[in-house]
C-alpha positions as CSV (number, residue, x, y, z in Angstrom):
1,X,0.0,0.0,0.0
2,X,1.4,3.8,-0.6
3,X,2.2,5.8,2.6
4,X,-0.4,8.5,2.9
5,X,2.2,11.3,1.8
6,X,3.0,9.7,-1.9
7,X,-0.8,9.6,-2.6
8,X,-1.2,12.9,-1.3
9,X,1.6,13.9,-4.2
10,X,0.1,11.9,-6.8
11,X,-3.4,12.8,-6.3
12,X,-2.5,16.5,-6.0
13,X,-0.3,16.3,-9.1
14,X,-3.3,14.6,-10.8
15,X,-5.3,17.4,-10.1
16,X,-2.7,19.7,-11.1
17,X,-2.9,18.1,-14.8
18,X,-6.2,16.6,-15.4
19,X,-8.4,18.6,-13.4
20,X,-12.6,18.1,-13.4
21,X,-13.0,15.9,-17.0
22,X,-16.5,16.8,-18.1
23,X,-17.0,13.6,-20.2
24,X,-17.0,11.8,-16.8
25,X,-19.3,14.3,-14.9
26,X,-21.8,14.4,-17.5
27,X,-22.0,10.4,-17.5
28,X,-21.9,9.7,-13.3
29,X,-22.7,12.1,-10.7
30,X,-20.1,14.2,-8.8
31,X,-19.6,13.0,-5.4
32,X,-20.3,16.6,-4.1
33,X,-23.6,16.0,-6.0
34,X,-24.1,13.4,-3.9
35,X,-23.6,15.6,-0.3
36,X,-25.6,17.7,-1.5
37,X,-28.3,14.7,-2.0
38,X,-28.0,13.7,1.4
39,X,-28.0,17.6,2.9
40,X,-31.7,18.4,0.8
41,X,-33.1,15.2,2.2
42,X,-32.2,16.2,5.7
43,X,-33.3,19.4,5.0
44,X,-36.7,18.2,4.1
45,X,-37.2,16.0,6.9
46,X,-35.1,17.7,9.8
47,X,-36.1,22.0,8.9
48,X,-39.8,21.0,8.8
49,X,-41.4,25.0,8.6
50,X,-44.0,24.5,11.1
51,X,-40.9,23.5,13.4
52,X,-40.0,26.2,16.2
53,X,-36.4,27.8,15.9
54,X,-35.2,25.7,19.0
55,X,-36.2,22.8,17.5
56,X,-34.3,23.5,13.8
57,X,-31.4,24.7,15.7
58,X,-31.1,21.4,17.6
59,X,-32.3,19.4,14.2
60,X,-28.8,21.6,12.5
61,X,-26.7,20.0,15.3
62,X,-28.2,16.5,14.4
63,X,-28.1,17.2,10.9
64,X,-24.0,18.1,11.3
65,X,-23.6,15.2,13.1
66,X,-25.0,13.2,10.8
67,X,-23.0,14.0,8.1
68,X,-20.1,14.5,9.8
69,X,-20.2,11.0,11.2
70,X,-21.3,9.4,7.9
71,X,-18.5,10.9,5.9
72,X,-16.0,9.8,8.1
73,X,-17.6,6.0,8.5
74,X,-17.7,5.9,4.2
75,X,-14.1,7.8,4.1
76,X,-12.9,4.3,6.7
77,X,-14.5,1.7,4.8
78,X,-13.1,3.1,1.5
79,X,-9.4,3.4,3.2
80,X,-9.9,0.0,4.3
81,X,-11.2,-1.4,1.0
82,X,-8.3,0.2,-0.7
83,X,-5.5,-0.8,1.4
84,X,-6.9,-4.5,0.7
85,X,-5.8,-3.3,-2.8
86,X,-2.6,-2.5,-2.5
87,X,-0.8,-0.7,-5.0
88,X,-3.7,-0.5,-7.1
89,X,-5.7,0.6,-4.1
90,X,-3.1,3.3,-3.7
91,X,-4.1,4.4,-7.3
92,X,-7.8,4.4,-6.1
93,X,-7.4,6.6,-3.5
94,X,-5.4,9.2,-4.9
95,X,-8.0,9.6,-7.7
96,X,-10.4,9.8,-5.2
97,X,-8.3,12.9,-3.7
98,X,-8.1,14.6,-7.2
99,X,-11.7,14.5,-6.9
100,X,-12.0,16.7,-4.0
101,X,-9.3,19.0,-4.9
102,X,-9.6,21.9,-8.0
103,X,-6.6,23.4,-8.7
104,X,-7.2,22.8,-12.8
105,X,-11.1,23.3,-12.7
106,X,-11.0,26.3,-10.5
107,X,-8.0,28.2,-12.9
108,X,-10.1,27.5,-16.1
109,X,-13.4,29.2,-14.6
110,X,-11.6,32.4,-13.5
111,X,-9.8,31.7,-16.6
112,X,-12.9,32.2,-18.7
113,X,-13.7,35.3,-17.4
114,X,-10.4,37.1,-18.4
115,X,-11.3,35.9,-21.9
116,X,-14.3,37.0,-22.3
117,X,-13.6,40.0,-20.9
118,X,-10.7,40.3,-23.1
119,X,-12.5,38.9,-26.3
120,X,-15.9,39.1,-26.7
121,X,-16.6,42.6,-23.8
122,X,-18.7,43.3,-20.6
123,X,-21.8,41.4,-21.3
124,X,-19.8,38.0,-21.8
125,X,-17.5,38.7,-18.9
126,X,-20.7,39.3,-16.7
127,X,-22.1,36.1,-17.7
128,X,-18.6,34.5,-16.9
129,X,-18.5,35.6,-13.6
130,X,-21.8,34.8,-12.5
131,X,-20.8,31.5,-13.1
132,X,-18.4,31.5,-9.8
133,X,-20.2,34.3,-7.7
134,X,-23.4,35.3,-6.2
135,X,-23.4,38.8,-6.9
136,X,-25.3,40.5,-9.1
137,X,-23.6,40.8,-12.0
138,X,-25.4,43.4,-13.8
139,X,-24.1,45.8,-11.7
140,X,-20.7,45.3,-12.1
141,X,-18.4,47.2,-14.5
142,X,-15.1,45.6,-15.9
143,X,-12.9,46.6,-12.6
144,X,-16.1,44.9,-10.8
145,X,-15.8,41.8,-12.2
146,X,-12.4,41.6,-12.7
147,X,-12.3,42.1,-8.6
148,X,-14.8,39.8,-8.2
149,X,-12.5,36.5,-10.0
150,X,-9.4,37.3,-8.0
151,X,-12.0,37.4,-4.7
152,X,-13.4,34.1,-5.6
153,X,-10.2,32.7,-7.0
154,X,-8.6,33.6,-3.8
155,X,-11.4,32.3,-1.7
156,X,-11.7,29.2,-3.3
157,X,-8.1,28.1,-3.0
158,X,-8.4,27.8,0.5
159,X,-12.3,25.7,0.4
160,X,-11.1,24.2,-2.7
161,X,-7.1,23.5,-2.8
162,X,-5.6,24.0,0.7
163,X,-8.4,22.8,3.1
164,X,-8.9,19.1,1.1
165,X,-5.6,19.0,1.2
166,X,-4.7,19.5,4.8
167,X,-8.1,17.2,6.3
168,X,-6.3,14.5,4.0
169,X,-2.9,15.3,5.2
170,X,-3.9,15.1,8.6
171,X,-6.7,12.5,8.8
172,X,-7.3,10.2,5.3
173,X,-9.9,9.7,3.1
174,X,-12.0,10.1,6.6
175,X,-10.9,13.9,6.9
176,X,-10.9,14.3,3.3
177,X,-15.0,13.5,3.3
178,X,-15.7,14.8,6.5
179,X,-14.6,18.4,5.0
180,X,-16.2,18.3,2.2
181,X,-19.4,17.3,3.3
182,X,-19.8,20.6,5.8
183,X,-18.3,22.4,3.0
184,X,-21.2,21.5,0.9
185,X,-23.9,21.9,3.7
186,X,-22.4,25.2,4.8
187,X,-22.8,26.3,0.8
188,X,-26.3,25.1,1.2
189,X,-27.6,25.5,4.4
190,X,-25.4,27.9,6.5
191,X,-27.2,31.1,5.4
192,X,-28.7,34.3,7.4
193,X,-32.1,33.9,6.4
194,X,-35.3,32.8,8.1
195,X,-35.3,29.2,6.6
196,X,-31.7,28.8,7.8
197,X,-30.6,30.7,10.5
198,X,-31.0,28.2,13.0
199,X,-30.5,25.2,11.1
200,X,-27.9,25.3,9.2
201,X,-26.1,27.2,12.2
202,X,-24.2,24.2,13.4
203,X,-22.7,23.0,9.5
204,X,-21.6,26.7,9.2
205,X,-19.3,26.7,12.2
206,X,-18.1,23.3,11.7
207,X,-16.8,24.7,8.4
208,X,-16.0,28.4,10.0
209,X,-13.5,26.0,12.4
210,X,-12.3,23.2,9.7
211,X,-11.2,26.1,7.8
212,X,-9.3,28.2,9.8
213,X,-6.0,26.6,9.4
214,X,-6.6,26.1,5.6
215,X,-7.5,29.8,5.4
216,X,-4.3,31.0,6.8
217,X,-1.8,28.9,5.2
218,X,-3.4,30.2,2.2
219,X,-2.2,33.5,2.4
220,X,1.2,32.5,3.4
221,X,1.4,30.4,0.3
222,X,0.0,33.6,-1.9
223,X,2.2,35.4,0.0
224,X,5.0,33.3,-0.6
225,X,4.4,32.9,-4.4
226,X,3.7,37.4,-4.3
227,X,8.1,37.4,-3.1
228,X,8.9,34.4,-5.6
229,X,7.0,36.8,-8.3
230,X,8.7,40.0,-7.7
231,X,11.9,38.2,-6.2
232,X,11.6,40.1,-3.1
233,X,11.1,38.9,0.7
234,X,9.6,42.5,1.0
235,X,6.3,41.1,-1.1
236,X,6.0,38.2,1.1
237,X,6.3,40.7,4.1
238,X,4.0,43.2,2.7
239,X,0.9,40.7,1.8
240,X,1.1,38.9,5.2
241,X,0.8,42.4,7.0
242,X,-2.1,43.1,5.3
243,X,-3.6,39.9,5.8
244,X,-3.2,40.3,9.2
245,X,-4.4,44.1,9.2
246,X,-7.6,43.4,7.1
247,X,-8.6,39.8,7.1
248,X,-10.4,40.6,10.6
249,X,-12.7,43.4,8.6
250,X,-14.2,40.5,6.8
251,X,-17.7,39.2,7.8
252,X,-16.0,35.7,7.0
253,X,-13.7,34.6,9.8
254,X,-11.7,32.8,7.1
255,X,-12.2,34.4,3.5
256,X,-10.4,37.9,4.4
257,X,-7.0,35.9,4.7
258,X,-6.5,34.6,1.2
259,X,-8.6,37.8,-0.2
260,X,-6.5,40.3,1.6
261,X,-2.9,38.2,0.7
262,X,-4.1,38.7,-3.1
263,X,-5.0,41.8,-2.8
264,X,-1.4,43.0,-1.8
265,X,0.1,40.7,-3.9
266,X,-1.3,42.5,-7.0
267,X,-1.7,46.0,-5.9
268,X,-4.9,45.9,-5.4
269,X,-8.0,46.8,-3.3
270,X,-10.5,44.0,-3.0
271,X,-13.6,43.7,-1.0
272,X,-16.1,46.3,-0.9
273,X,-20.1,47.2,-1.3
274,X,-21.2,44.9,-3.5
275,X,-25.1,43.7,-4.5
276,X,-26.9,40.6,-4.3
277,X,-30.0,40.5,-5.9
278,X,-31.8,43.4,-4.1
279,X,-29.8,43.3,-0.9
280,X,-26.6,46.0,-1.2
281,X,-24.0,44.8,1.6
282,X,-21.7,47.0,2.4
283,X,-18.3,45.5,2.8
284,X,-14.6,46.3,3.7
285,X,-11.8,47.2,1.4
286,X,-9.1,44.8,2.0
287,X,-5.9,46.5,1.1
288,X,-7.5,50.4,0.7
289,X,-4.1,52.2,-0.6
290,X,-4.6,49.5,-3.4
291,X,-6.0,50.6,-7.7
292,X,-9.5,50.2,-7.7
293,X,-9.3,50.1,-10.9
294,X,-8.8,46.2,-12.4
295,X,-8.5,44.5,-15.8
296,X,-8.4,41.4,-17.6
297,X,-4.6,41.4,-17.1
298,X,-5.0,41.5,-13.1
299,X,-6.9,37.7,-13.1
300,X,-3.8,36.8,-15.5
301,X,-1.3,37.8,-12.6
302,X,-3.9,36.5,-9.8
303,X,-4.0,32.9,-11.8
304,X,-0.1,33.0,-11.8
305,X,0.4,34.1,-8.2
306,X,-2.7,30.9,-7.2
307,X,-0.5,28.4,-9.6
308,X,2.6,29.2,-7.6
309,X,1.2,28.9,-4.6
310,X,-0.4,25.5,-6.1
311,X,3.5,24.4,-6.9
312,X,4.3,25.6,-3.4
313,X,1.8,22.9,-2.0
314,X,2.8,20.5,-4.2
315,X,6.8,20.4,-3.1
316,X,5.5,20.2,0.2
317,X,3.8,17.3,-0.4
318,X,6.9,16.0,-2.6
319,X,9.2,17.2,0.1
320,X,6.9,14.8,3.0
321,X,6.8,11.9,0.3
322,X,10.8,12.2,0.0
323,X,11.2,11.9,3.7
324,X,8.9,9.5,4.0
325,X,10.6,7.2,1.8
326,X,14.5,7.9,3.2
């Protein structure tokens, strides 16, 4: 059987290179699609609206549970079944991390957004980016949405990249499920409205916790990859003062790290007001003495500063697989 630290290389470097295939997706659901199964059916039998908001806070905290405790029972049999494997079993299991990771897919959406931006004007770049955020984006001009890729690229590679990548590090296949299964509830469940508030207040700080470390060693990685950019140990110094400076601004214990790391590594000055829908929140300016002003050559430098940091992770995970082996 591999050790844990060579699939965590292979399945990270499969990621890297191969990404999300849509020819697969489109014949066999997603195993996200999956969580997100299970979350809507407890949803419909646990956040009954007749129910009193004691009762669908303390269904949330059986709901969490649930999942929690069935992602880490299917992420035990699976480790078992594979290590019955061997080798190949090894190969299973690092596919099964590519999965969950999305370096590749998460690159080629923000990656569509620059070009339509860049070839085809505002309208197409708007319909781009409402592919990845929530915000309205009819309301956005070209800076808008230009800001509002690097935000969700920057987010994202902590939920998407870091965090899978750490739960597998530290706990297997078992971590690696358990994450991602609050990480899907909290995207569907853990919102501020009347339907959710209480109910999906438990899955939202199960992920608010599980992604704290991942958020943080995010913006050391952009941070890292802002000084191996510009070849100076000034960058790296500059980006993790303001991560520390603004990340606390953010209504998101976790999002202002990476956002705010980005941010100074390109100059610029994320955050914001911003619209959803009818609702105008006003939000923080991570990085305020930053431009304003953004363009489709700004998500070109944010995707090179992410893929660095994604080669950063990687030679870690080379680096444990090396020592692992001597």
């Amino acid at each position: 059987m591999m050790s844990r630290f060579a699939i965590l290389f292979l399945g990270t470097a499969v990621d890297r290179l191969v990404g999300d295939p849509d020819w697969l997706w489109r014949r066999v659901p997603h195993p996200v699609v999956l969580f997100g199964w299970v979350i809507d059916r407890l949803d419909q039998i646990l956040n009954r609206p007749r129910l009193e908001e004691s009762a669908r806070w303390r269904n949330g905290v059986i709901a969490a549970g649930l999942l929690v405790g069935g992602a880490l029972l299917a992420g035990l049999l699976l480790s078992t079944v594979f290590a019955s494997l061997g080798l190949l079993g090894g190969l299973f299991e690092a596919l099964v991390l590519a999965v969950f990771l999305a370096q590749k897919s998460l690159v080629d959406h923000v990656r569509a957004v620059e070009r339509a931006l860049g070839e085809k004007g505002l309208e197409s770049g708007r319909r781009a980016v409402a592919m990845i955020v929530g915000r309205d984006p009819e309301a956005l001009d070209e800076a808008g949405i230009c800001r509002a890729a690097i935000e969700s690229l920057a987010e994202n590679a902590s939920d998407g990249v870091v965090a899978p990548f750490l739960w597998y590090l530290v706990l297997g296949l078992p971590g690696l499920l358990a994450y991602k299964a609050i990480n899907t509830a909290d995207s569907m469940i853990g919102h501020l409205n009347d339907r959710y508030r209480a109910f999906g207040w438990a899955s939202a700080k199960l992920d608010d916790g599980m992604n704290w470390p991942a958020a943080r060693l995010t913006a050391l990685l952009i941070a890292l990859a802002a000084g191996i950019h510009h070849r100076r140990m000034a960058e790296v110094r500059a980006a993790l003062a303001t991560a520390r400076r603004d990340a606390p601004l953010h209504r998101s214990p976790n999002a202002g790290w990476p956002e705010a790391a980005m941010a100074a590594a390109l100059g610029l000055s994320l955050g914001g007001p911003r619209r959803y829908g009818n609702l105008e929140v006003e939000a923080p300016m991570l990085n305020p003495e930053g431009r304003r002003w953004a363009g489709p050559a700004d998500i070109a430098a944010a995707i090179g500063v992410f893929r660095t940091a994604a080669n950063l992770l990687l030679a870690f995970a080379a680096l444990l697989f090396i020592a692992a082996a001597l």
